[in-house]
N, C-alpha and C positions, 0 to 999 in steps of 0.2 A: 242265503247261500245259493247261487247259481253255477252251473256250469254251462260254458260258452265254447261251440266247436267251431273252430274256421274251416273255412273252403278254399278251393282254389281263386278264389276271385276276391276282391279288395274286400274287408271285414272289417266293421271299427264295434267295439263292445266295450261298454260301461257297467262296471262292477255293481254291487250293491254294499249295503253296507254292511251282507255279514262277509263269508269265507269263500270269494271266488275260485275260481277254476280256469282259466284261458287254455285252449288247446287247441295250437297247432302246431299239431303232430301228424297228422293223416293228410293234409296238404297243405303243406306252404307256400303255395305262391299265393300272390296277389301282395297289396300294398295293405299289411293290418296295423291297426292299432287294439290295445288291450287298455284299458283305464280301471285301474283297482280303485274302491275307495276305502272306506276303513273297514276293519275286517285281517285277516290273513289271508291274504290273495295271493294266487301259485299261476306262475307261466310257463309252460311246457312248450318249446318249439324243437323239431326236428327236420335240419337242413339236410339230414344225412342221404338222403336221394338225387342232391343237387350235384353236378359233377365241376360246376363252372367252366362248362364248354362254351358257354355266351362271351368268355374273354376280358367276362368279371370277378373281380377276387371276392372272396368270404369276408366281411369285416364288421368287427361290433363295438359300441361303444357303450359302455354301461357304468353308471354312478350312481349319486343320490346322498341325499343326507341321512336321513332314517328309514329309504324304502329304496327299492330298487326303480328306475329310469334309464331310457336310451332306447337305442336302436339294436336290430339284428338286420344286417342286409347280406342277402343269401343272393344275389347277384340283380342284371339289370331293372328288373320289375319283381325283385323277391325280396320287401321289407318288412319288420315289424316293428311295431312302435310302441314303446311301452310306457306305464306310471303306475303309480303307489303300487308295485309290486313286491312282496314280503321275500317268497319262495320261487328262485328262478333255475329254472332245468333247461340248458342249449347243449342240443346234439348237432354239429358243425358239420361239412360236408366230406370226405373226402379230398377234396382238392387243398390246396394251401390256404390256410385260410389265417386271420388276426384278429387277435381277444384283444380287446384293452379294458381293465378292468376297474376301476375306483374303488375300493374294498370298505369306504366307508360305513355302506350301511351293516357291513358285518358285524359293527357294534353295538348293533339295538338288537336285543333278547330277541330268539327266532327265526330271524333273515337268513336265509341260506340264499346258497349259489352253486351249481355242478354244470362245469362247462366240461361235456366230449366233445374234444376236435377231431376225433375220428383220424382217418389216412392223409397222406401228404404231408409237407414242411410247413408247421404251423409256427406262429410267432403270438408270445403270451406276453403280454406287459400288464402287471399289477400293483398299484397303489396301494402301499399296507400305513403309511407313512402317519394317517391319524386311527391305527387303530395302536394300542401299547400291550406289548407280551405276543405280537402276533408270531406266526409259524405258518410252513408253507410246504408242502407235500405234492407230488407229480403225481403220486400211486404207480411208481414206475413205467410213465407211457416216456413214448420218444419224441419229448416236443424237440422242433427243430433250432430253435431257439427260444428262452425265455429273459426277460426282463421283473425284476422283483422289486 
């Protein structure tokens, strides 16, 4: 079990094989990668300081079959890159930003996922489509639109 803190400057970290940790959260920028291996490995990033005055939008891509995969791009030089990720935590910027989501791996015991999009007109689009019996909850925020 490791825990691994990013910096502002491009970061790539390779898990081990028990219960990692990836975290960035205290500066996001730079271009990271986080690589889980087996174990239950957790991603923490927060864009929330990001305003998108670079005239880039917020946008993430995330999937996977049995673990979590994709990307977080928090604007022009602010990505992260992920794999074998169990447990994913994304706090979004302020600005408008867009989730698209693959809900697959939701169906291996333990995967979680808690996306805050924070302020501005966000757009959620979520893939439940191979999970059966699923259900879906806002927690009453005001996305600006969603896709289920």
């Amino acid at each position: 079990m490791a825990t691994y803190t990013g910096t502002s400057n491009d970061d790539t970290f390779n898990g081990t094989t028990g219960a990692d940790t990836f975290d960035f959260t205290a500066h996001p920028g730079g271009v990271d990668t986080a690589n889980g291996d087996t174990g239950t490995d957790t991603l923490k990033v927060d864009y929330s300081t990001l305003t998108g005055s670079d005239g880039y939008g917020f946008s993430t891509n995330i999937y996977g079959d049995t673990d979590w995969i994709g990307y977080l791009r928090g604007g022009l030089n602010d990505y992260t890159y992920f794999s074998g990720i169990e447990k994913l935590t994304v706090k979004l910027s302020s600005a408008s930003d867009y989730v698209s989501i693959d809900a697959t791996p939701l169906g291996t015991a333990g995967n979680t996922i808690s996306v805050n999009a924070g302020a501005g007109t966000d757009y959620l689009s979520i893939d439940l489509r191979n999970l059966s019996g699923s259900t879906f909850s806002d927690n009453g925020s005001e996305i600006g639109r969603a896709h289920v």
